[in-house]
C-alpha positions as a Markdown table, in Angstrom:
| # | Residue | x | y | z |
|---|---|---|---|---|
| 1 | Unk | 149.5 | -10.1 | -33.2 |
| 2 | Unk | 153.4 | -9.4 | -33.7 |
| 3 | Unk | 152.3 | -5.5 | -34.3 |
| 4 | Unk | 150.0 | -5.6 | -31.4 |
| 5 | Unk | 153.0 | -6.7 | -29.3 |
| 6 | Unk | 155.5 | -4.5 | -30.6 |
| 7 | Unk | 152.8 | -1.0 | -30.5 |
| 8 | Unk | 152.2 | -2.4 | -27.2 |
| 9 | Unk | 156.1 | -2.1 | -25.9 |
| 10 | Unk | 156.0 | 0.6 | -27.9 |
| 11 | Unk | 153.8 | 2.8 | -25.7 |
| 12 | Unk | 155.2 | 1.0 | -22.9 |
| 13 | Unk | 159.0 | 2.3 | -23.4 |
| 14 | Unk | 157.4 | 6.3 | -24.1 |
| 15 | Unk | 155.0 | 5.4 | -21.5 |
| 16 | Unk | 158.5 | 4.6 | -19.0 |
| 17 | Unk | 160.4 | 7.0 | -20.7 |
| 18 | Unk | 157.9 | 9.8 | -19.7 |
| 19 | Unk | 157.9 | 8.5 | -16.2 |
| 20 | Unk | 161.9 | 8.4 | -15.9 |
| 21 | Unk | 161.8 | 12.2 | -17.7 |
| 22 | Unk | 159.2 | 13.8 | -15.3 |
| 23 | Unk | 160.6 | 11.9 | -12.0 |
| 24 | Unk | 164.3 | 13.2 | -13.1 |
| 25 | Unk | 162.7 | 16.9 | -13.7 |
| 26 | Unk | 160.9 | 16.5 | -10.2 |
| 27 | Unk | 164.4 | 15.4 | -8.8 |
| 28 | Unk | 166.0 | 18.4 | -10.1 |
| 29 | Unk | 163.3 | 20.8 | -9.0 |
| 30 | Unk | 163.9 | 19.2 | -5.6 |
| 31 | Unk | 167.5 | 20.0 | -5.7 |
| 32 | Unk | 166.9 | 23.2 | -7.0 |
| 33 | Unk | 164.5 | 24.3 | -3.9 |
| 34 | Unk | 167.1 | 22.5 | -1.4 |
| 35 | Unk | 169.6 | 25.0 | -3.2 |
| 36 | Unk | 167.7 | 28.1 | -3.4 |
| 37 | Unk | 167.0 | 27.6 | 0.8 |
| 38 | Unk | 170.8 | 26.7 | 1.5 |
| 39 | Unk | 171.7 | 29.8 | -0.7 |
| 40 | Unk | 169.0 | 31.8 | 1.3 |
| 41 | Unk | 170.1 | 30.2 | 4.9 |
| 42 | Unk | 173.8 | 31.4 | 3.7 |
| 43 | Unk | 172.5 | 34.7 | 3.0 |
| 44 | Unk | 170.5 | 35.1 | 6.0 |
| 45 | Unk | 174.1 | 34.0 | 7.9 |
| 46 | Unk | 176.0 | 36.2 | 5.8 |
| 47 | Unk | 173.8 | 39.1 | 6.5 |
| 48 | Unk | 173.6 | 38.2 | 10.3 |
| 49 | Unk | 177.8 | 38.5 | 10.6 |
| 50 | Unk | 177.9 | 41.7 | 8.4 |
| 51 | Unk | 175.7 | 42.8 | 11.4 |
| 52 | Unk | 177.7 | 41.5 | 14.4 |
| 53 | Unk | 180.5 | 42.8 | 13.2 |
| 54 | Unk | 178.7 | 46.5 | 12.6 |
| 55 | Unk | 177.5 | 46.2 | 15.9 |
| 56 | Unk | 181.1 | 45.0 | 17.0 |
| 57 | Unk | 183.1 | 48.0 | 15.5 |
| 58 | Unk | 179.9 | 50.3 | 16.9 |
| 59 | Unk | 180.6 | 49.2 | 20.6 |
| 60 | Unk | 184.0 | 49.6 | 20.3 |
| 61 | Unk | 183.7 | 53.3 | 18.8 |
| 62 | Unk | 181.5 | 54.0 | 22.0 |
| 63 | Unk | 183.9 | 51.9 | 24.5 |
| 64 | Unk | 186.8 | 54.3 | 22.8 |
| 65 | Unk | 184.7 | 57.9 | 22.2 |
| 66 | Unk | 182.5 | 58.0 | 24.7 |
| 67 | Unk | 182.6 | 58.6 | 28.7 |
| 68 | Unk | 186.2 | 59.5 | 28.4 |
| 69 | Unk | 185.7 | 63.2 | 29.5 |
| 70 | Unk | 189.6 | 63.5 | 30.0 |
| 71 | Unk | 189.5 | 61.7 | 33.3 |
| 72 | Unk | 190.9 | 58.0 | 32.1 |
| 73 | Unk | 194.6 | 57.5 | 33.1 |
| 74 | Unk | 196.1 | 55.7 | 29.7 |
| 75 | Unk | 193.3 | 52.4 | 29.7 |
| 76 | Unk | 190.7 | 53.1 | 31.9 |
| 77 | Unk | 187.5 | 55.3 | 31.8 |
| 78 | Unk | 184.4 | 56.2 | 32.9 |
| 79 | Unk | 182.5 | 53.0 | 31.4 |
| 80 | Unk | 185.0 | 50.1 | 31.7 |
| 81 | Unk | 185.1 | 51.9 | 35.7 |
| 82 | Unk | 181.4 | 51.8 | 35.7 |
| 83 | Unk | 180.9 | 48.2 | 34.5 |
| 84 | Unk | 183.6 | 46.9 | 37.0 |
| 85 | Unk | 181.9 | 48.4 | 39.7 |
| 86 | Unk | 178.4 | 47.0 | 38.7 |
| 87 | Unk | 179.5 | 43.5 | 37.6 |
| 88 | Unk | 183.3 | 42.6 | 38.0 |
| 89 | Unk | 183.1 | 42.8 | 34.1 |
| 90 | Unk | 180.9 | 40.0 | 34.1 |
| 91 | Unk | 178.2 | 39.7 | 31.2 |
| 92 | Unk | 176.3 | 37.1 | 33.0 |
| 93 | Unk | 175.9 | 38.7 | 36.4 |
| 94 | Unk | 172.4 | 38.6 | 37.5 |
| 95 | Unk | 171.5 | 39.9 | 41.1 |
| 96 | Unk | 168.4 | 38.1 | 41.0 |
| 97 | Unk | 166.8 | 40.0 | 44.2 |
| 98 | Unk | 166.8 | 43.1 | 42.0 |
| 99 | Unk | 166.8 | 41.1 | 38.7 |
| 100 | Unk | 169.5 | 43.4 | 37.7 |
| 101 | Unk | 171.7 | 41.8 | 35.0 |
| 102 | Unk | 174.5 | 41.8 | 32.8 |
| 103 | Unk | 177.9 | 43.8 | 32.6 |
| 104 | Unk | 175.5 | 47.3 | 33.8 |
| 105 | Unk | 173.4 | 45.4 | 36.1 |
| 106 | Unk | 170.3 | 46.6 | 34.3 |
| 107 | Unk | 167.0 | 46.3 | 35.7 |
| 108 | Unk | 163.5 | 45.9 | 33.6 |
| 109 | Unk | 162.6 | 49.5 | 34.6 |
| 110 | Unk | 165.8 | 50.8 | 33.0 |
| 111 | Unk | 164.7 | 48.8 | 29.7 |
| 112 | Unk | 161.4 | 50.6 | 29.7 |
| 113 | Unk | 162.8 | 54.1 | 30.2 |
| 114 | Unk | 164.9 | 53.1 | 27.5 |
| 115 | Unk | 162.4 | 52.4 | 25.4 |
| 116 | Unk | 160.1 | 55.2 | 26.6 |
| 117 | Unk | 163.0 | 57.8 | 25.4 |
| 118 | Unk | 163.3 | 55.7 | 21.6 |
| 119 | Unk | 159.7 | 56.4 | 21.6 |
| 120 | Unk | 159.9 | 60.0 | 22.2 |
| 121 | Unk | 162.6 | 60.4 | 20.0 |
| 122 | Unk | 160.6 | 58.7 | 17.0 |
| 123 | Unk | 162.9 | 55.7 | 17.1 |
| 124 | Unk | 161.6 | 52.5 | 15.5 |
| 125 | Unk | 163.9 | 50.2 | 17.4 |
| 126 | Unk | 163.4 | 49.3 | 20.9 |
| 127 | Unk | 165.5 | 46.7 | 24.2 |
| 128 | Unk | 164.2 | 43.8 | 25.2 |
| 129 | Unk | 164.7 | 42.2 | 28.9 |
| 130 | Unk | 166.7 | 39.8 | 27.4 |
| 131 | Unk | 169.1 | 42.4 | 25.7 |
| 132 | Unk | 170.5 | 42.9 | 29.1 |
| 133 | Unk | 172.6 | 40.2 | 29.2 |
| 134 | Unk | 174.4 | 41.6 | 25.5 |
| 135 | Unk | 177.1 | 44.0 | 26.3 |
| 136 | Unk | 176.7 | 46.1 | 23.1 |
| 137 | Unk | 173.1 | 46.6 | 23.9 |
| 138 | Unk | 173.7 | 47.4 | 27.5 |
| 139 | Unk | 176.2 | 49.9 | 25.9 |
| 140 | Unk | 173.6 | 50.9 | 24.0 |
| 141 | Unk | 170.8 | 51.3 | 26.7 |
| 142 | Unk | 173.4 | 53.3 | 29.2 |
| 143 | Unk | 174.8 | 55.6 | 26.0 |
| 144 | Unk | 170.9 | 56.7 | 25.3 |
| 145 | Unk | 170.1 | 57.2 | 29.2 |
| 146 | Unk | 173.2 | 59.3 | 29.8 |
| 147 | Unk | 172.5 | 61.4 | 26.3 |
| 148 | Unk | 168.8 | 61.9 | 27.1 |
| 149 | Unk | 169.6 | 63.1 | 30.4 |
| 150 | Unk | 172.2 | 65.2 | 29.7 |
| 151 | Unk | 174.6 | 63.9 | 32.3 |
| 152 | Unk | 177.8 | 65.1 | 31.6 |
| 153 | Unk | 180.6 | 64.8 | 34.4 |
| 154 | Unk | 182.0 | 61.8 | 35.3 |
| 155 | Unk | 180.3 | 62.0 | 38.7 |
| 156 | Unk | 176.7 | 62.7 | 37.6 |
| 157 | Unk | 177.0 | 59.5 | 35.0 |
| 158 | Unk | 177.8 | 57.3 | 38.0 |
| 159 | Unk | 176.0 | 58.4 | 40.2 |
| 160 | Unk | 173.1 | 58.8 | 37.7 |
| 161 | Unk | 173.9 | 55.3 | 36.3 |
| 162 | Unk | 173.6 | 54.1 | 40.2 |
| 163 | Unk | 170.3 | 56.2 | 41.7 |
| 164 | Unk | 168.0 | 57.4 | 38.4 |
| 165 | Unk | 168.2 | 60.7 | 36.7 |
| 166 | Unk | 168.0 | 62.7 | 40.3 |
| 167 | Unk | 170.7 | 60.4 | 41.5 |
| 168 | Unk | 172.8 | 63.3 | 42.4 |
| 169 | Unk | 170.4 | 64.4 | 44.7 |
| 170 | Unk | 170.6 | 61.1 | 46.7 |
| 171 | Unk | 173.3 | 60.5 | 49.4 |
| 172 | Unk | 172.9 | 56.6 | 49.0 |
| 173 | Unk | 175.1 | 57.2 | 45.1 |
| 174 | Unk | 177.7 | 59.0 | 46.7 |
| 175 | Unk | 179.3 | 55.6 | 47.8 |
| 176 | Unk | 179.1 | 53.7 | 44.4 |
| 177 | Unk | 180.7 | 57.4 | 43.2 |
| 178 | Unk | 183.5 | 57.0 | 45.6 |
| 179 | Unk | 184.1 | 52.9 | 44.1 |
| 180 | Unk | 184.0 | 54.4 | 40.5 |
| 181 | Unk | 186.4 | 56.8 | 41.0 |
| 182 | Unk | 188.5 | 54.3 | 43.4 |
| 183 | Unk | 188.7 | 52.7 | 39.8 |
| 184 | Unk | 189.2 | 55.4 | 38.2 |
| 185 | Unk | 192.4 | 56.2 | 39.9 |
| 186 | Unk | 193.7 | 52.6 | 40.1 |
């Protein structure tokens, strides 16, 4: 009976000792996963500021480069002139009875002529409605418009910007021209 008893522990302390070996390897597998997502969700955050910041330095090369065309006076130019007019420099500024938005007061129809020219142009990015309220995307938006329309002078990109691609053919921009360059010459 004495064996019996002691085969019988025995199994019981390999039978326990299995258990306490395959829950520790479970608890380290667990760990392991909860590690592997962190590492991911790190990477994933990582990636994500590596790409604000791209897009950072990218808006500031086009707030520097572009819509200059030698008529800023030390600071200002055409853009910053533009996006005081339209917004007070405002990123949230939504004229909600044209649902016109953000620091260019864009409009959905802008977004989709946007889009319209990516298309055309083989693109495989495109705007969404909700990029309007983004500076650097609105940046981006007014920077393909102007380029695909080949506007040029200061006046044609306001008054462009203000009245659609024949907006120098409309009487109604040649205000919003005269509060640009009003700006301009501040």
């Amino acid at each position: 009976m004495k064996d019996s008893v002691q085969i019988f522990l025995y199994i019981a302390l390999i039978f326990l000792g299995s258990v306490w070996t395959i829950s520790t390897l479970v608890h380290y597998e667990n760990q392991i996963e909860g590690l592997e997502i962190e590492l991911e969700t790190q990477t994933d955050s990582l990636n994500y500021t590596i790409d604000s910041l791209l897009l950072e330095i990218d808006t500031l090369t086009w707030e520097n480069q572009i819509w200059d065309f030698n008529i800023s006076n030390n600071t200002t130019h055409l853009l910053s002139a533009i996006i005081h007019v339209e917004s007070r420099d405002n990123d949230s500024a939504h004229a909600v009875g044209e649902d016109a938005v953000g620091c260019l007061q864009i409009r959905k129809t802008m977004v989709d002529d946007v889009n319209r020219i990516l298309k055309r142009q083989g693109k495989d990015y495109t705007f969404t409605y909700d990029d309007r309220w983004l500076r650097n995307k609105s940046i981006q938006m007014f920077d393909i418009y102007c380029k695909h329309y080949g506007l040029t002078t200061a006046e044609e990109i306001a008054r462009c910007w203000n009245g659609g691609p024949r907006g120098m053919d409309k009487e109604a921009t040649s205000y919003y021209w005269t509060k640009v360059e009003d700006y301009l010459s501040s």
